[in-house]
C-alpha positions in Angstrom: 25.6 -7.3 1.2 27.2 -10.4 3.1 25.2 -13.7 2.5 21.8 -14.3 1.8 21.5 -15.5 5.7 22.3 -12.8 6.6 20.6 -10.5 4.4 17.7 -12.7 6.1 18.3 -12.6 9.5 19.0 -8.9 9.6 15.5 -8.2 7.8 13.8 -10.3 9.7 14.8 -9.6 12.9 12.3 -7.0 14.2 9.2 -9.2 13.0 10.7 -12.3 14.0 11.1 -11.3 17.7 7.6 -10.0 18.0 6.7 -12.9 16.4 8.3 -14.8 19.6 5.6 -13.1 21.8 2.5 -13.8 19.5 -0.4 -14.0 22.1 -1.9 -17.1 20.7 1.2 -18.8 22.4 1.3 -17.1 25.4 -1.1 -19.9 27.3 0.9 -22.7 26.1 4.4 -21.4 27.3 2.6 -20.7 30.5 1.1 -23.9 30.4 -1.8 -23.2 31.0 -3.8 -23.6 27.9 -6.9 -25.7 27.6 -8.1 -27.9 25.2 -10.3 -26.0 22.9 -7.9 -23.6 22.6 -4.9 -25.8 21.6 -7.3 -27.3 18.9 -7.6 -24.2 17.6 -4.1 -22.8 17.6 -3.4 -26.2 16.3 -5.6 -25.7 13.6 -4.9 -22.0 12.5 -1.1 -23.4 12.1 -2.6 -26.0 9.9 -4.2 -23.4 7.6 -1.1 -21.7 7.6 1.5 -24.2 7.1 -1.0 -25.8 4.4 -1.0 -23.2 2.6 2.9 -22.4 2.9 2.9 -26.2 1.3 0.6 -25.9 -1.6 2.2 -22.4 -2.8 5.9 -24.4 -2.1 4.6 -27.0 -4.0 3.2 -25.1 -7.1 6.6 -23.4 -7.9 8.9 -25.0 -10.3 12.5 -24.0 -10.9 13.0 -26.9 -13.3 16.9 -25.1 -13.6 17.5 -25.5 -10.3 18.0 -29.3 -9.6 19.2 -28.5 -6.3 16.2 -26.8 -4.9 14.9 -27.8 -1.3 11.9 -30.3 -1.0 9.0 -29.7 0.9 7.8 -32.0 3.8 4.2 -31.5 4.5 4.2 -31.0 8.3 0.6 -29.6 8.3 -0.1 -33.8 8.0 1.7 -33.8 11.8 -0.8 -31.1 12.6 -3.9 -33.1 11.4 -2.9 -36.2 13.2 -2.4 -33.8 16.4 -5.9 -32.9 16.2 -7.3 -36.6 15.4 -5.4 -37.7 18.4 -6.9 -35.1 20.6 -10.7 -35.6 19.4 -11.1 -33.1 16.9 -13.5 -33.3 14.0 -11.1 -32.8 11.1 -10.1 -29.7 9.1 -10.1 -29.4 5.6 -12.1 -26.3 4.8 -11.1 -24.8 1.7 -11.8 -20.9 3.5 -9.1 -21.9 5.9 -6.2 -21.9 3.9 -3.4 -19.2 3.7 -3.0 -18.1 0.4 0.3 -17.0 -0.8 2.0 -16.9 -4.3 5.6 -17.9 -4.8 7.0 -16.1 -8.3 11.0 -16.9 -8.2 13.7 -19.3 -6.6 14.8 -16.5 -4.2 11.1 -15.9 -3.2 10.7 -20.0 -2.8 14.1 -20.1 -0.5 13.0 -17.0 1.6 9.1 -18.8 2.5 11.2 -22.0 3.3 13.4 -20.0 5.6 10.3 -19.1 7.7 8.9 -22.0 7.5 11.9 -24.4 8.5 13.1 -21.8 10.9 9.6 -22.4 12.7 10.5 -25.8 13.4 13.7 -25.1 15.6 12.0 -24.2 18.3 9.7 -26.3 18.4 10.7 -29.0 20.6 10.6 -26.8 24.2 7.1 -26.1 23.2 6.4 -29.7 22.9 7.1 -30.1 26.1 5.2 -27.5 27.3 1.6 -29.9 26.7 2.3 -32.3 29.0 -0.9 -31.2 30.8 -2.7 -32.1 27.8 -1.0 -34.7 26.3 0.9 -36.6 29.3 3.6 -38.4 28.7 2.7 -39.6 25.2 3.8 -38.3 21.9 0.5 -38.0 20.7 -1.1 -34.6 20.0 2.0 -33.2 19.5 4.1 -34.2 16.7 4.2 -31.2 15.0 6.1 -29.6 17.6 8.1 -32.3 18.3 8.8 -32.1 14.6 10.7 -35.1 12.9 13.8 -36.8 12.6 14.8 -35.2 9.1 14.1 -31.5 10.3 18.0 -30.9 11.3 18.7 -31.9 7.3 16.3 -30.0 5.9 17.4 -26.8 7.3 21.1 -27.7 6.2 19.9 -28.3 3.1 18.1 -25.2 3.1 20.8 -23.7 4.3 23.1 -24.9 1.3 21.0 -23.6 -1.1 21.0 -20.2 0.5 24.6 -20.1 0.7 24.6 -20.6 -3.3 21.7 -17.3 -3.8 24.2 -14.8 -4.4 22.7 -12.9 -6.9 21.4 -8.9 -5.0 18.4 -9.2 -6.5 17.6 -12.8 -5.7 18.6 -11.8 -2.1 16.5 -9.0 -1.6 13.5 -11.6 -3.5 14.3 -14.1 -0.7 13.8 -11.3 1.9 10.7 -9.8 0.7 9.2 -13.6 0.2 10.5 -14.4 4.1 8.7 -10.8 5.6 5.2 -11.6 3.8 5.1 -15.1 5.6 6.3 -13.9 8.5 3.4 -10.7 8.3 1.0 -13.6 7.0 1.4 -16.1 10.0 1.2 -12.8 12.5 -2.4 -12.0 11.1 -3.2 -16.2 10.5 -2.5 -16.9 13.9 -5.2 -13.9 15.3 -7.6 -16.0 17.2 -10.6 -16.7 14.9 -14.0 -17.8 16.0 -14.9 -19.0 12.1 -12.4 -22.0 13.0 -15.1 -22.9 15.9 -17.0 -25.7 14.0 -14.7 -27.3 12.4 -12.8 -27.8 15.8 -15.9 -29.4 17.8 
């Protein structure tokens, strides 16, 4: 079956390239979007990412000391919207909800959700329209310092799942993220007053 990486990559592929043309991205790699519409892509990957945290969060695998930590990047994400005017989010109705059962299904959500930051840095520099030549308003996809170690670390602990079944857990765990933040990241008008 190879490793668990690649037992990830190869059943992820197909979703994770469509993924790459999502159309609630399409303005900003044009560079065109406009304001109210960045506040709300920014705050649709808020509910997303939040979520991703608190399910992350709630699973214990007290037997595996070596288990990736989570870093809440959806805080990046609120202090991208404070900086840009926005009202706040925090609507309990606008959280993902996802349920993490085993290790291999807790490795494959953090292998979406780490893998997300990679790329984040050339769309960062996509807002200058919006943001200038400051920092602000975009930290999230400017990501952080520690993001490089946290995928190697993630990566470590992939590279010790060798068990099939916890593979094909990891993989099933890593497609419903993926299939959650395609229908998450729909354009949604219900996010409207929150985003005012």
């Amino acid at each position: 079956m190879g490793t668990t990486r690649d037992h990830l990559r190869q059943g992820t592929r197909a979703i994770h390239e469509q993924l790459h043309h999502h159309t609630s991205f399409h303005e900003l790699m044009d560079e065109t979007i406009a304001l109210p519409a960045y506040l709300a892509l920014l705050g649709r990957l808020h509910g997303y990412h939040s979520g991703l945290e608190q399910a992350l969060d709630s699973a214990a695998f007290p037997e595996r000391p070596q288990a990736p930590k989570v870093d809440y990047r959806s805080r990046r994400l609120l202090q991208d919207l404070e900086d840009l005017g926005s009202s706040g989010l925090g609507h309990p109705d606008h959280i993902a909800q996802t349920e993490i059962t085993s290790y291999g299904a807790y490795l494959g959500v953090l292998y979406v959700r780490e893998g997300s930051m990679m790329g984040g840095r050339a769309l960062a520099a996509k807002l200058d329209h919006l943001c200038g030549d400051k920092a602000s308003g975009r930290s999230f996809f400017q990501g952080g310092h520690g993001d490089g170690a946290a995928w190697q670390r993630l990566c470590r602990a992939l590279d010790g799942l060798s068990e099939p079944d916890a593979q094909d857990q990891a993989l099933e765990a890593a497609l419903a993220s993926f299939q959650l933040f395609d229908t998450w990241m729909m354009p949604r008008t219900d996010f409207a007053p929150f985003l005012v």
